[in-house]
TIVO-2410 file (N, C-alpha, C; in nm, 3 decimals):
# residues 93
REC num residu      c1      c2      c3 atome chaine
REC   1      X   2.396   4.772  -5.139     N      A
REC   1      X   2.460   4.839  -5.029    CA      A
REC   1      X   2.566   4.934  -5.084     C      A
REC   2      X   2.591   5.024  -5.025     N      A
REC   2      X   2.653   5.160  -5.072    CA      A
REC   2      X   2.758   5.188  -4.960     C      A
REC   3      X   2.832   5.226  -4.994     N      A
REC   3      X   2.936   5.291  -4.864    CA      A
REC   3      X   3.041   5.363  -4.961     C      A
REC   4      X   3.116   5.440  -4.866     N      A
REC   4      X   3.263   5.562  -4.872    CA      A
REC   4      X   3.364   5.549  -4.795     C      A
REC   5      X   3.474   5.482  -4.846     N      A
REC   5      X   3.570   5.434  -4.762    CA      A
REC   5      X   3.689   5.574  -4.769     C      A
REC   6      X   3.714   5.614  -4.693     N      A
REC   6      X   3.845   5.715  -4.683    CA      A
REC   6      X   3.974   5.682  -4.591     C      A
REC   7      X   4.048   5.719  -4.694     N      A
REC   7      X   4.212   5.655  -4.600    CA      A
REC   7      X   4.241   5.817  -4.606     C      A
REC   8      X   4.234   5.807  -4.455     N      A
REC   8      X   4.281   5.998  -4.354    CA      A
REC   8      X   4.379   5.947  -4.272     C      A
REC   9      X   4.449   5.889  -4.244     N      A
REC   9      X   4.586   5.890  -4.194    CA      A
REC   9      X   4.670   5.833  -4.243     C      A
REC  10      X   4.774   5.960  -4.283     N      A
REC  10      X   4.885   5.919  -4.399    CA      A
REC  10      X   4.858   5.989  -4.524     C      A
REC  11      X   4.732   5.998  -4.572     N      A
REC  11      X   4.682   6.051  -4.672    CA      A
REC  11      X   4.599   6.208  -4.649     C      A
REC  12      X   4.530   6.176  -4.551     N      A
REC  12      X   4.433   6.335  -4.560    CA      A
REC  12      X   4.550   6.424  -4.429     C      A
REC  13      X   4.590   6.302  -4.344     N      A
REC  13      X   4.640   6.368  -4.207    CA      A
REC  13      X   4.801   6.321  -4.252     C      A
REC  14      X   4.846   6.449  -4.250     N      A
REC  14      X   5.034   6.349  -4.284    CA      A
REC  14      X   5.057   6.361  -4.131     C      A
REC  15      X   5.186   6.186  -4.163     N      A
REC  15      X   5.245   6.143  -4.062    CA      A
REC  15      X   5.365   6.244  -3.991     C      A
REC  16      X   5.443   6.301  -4.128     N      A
REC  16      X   5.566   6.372  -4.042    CA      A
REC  16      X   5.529   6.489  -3.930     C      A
REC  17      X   5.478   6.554  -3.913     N      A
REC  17      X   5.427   6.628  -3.812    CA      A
REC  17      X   5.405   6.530  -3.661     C      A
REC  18      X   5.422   6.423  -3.679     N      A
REC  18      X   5.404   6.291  -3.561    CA      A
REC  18      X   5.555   6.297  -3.526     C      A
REC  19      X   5.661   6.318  -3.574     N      A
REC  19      X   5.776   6.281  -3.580    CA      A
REC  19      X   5.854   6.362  -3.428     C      A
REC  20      X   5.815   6.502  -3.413     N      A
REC  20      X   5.868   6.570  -3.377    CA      A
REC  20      X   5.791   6.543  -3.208     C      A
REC  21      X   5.694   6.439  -3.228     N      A
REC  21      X   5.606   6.384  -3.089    CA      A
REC  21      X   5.694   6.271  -2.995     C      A
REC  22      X   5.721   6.208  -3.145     N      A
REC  22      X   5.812   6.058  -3.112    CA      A
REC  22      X   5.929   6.122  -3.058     C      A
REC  23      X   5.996   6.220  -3.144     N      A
REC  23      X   6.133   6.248  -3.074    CA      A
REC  23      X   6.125   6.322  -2.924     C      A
REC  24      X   6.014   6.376  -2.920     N      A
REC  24      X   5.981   6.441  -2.766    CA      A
REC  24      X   5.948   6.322  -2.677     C      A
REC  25      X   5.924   6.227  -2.715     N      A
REC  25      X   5.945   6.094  -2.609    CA      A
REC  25      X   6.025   6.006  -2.586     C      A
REC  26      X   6.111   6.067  -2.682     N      A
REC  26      X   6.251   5.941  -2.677    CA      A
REC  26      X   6.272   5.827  -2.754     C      A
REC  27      X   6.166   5.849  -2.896     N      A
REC  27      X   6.181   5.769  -3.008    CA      A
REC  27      X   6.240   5.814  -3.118     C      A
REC  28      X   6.312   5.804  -3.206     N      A
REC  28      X   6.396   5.822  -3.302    CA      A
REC  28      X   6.260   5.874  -3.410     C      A
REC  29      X   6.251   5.991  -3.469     N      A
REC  29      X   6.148   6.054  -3.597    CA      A
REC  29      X   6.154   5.911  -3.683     C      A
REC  30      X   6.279   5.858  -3.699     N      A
REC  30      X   6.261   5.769  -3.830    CA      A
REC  30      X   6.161   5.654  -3.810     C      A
REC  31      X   6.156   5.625  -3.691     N      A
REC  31      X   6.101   5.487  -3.647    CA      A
REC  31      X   5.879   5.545  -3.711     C      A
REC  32      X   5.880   5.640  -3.719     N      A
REC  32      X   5.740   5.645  -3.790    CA      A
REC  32      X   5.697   5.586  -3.883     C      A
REC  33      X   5.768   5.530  -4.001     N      A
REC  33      X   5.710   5.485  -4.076    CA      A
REC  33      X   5.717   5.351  -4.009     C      A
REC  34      X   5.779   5.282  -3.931     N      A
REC  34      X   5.777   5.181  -3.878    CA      A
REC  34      X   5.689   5.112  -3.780     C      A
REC  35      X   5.609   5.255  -3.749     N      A
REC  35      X   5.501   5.250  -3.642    CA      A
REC  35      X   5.389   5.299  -3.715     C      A
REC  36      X   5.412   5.324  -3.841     N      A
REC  36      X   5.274   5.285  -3.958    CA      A
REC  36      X   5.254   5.193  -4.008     C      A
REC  37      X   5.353   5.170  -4.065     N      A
REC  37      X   5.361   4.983  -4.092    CA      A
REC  37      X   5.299   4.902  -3.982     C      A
REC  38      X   5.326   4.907  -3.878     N      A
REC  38      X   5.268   4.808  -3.798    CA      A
REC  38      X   5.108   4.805  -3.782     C      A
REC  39      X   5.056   4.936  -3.778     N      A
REC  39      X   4.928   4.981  -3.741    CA      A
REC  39      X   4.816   4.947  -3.844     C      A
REC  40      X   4.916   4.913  -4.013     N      A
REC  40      X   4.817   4.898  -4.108    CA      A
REC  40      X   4.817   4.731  -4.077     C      A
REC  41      X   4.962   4.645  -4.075     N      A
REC  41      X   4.946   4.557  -4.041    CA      A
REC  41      X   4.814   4.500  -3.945     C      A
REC  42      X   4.862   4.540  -3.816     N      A
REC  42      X   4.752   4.490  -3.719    CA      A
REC  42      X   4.610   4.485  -3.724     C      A
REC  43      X   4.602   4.600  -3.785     N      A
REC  43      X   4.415   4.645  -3.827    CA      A
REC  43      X   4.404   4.557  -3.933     C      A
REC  44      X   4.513   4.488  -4.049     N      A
REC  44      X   4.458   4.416  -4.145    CA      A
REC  44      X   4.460   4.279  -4.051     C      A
REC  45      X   4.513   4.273  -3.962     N      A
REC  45      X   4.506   4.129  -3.936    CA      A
REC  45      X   4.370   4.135  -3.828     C      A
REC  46      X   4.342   4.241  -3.762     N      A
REC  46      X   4.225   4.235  -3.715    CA      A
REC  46      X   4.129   4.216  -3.776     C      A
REC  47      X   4.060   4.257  -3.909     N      A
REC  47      X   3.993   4.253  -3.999    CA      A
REC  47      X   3.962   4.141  -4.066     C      A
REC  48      X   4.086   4.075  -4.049     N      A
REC  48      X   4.079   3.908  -4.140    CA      A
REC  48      X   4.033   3.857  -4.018     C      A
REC  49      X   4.073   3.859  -3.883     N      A
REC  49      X   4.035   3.777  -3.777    CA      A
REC  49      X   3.896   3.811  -3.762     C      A
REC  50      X   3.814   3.897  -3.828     N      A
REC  50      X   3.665   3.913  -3.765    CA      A
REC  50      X   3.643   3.993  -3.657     C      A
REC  51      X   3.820   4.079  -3.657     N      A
REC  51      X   3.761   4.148  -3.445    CA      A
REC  51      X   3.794   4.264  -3.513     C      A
REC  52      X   3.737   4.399  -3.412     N      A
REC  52      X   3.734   4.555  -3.398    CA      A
REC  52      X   3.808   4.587  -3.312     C      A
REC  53      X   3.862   4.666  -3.320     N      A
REC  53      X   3.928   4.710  -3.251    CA      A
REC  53      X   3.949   4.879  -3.271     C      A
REC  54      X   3.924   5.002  -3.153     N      A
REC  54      X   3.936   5.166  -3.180    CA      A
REC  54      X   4.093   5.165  -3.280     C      A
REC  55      X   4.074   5.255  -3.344     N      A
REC  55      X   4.216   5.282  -3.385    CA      A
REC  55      X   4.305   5.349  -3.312     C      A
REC  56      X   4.242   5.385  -3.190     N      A
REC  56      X   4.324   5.464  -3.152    CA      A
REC  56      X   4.403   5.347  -2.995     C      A
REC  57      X   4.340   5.230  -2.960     N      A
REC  57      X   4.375   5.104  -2.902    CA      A
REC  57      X   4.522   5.037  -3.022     C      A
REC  58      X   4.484   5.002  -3.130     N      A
REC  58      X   4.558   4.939  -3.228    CA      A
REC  58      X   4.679   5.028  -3.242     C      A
REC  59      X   4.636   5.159  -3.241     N      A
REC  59      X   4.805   5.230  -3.297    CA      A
REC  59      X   4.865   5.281  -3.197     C      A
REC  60      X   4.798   5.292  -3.048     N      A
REC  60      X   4.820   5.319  -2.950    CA      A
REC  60      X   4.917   5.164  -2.890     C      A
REC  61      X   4.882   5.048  -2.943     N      A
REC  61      X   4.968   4.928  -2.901    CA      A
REC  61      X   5.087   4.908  -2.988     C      A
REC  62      X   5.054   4.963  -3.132     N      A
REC  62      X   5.154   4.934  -3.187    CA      A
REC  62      X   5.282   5.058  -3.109     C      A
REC  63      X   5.252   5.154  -3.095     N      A
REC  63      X   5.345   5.244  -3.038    CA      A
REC  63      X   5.404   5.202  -2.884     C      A
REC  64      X   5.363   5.164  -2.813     N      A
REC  64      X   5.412   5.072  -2.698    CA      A
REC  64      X   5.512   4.987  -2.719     C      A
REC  65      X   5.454   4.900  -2.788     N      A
REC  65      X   5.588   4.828  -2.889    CA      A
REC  65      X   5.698   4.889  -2.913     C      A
REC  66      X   5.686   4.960  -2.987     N      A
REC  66      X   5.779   5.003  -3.035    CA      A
REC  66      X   5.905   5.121  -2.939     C      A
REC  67      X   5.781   5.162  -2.851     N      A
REC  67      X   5.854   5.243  -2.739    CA      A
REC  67      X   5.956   5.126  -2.632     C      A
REC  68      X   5.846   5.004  -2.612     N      A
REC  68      X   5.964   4.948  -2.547    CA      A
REC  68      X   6.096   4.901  -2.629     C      A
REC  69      X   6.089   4.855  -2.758     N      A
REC  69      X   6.199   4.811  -2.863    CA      A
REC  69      X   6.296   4.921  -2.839     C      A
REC  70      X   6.280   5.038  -2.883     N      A
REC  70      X   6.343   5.184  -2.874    CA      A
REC  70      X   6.422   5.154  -2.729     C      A
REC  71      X   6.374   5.151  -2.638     N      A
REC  71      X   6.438   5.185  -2.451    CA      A
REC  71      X   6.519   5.049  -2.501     C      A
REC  72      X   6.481   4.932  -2.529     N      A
REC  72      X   6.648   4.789  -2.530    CA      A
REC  72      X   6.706   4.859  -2.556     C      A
REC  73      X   6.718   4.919  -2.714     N      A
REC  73      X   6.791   4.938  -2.808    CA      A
REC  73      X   6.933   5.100  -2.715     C      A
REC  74      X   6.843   5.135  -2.645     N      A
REC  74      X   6.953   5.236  -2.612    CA      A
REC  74      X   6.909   5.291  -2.477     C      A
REC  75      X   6.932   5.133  -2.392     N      A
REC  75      X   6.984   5.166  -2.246    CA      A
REC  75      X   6.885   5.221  -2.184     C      A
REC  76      X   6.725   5.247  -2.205     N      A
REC  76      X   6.694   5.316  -2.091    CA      A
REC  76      X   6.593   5.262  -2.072     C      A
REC  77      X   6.466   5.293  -1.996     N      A
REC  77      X   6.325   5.227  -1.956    CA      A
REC  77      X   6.221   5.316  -2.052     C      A
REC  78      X   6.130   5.306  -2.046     N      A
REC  78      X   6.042   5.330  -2.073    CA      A
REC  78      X   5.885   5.327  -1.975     C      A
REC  79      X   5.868   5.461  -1.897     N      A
REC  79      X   5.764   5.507  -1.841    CA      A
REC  79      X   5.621   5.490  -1.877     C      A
REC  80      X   5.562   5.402  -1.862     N      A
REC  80      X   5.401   5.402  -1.947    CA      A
REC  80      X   5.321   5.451  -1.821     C      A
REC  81      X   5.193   5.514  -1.913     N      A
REC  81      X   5.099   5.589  -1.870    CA      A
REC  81      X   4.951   5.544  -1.918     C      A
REC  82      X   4.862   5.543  -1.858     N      A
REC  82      X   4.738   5.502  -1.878    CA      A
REC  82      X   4.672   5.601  -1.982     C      A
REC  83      X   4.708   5.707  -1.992     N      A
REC  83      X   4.653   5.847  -2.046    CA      A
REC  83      X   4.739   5.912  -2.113     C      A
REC  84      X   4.777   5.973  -2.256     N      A
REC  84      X   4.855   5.993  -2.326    CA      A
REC  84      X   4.909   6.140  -2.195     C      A
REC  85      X   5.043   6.141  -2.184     N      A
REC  85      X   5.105   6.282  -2.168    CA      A
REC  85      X   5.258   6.255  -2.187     C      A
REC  86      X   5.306   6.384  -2.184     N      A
REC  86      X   5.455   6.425  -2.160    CA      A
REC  86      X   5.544   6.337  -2.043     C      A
REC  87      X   5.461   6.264  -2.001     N      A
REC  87      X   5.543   6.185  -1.888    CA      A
REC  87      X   5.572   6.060  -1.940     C      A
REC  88      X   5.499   6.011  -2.053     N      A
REC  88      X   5.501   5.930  -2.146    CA      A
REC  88      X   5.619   5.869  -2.254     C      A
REC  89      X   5.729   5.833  -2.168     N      A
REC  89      X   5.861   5.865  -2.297    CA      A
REC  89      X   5.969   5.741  -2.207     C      A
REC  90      X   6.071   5.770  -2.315     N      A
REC  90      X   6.202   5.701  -2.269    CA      A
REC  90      X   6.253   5.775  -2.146     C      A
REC  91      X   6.336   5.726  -2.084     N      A
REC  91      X   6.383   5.801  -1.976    CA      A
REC  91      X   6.523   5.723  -1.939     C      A
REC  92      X   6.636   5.840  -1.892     N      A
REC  92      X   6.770   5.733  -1.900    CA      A
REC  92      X   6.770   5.629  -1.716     C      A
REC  93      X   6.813   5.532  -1.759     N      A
REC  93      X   6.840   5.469  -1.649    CA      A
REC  93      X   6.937   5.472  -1.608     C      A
***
């Protein structure tokens, strides 16, 4: 059996260009590597558990997370959306 494994996010696709997304929603740029960390995490623990999961479900949860952590941390809510948009962010309470 033969296969080609490629690591394209982080490596082929850089993260900092994400940064300036997070801060347009009311997450701090720095918190990215923190919301990579999690995403490699989760997918490795999916992987050991035997389950699949889209990557775009897995890093899409890890960012939820982290969006709600962000709104404790400084007073405000956090708006979720079924469908990625601009309405999608911290917001002050």
């Amino acid at each position: 059996m033969k296969a080609v494994v490629l690591d394209l996010f982080g490596t082929l696709f850089p993260l900092e260009p994400l940064g300036k997304h997070l801060e347009a929603a009311g997450v701090s740029a720095s918190a990215l590597k923190l919301w990579f960390a999690r995403i490699l995490r989760d997918a490795w623990a999916l992987e050991v558990a035997g389950q699949y999961r889209p990557f775009r479900e897995v890093a899409g949860g890890a960012l939820e997370v982290l969006m709600v952590e962000q709104a404790r941390r400084s007073g405000r809510r956090w708006t979720k959306c079924s469908t990625p948009s601009p309405r999608c962010r911290l917001i002050r309470t």
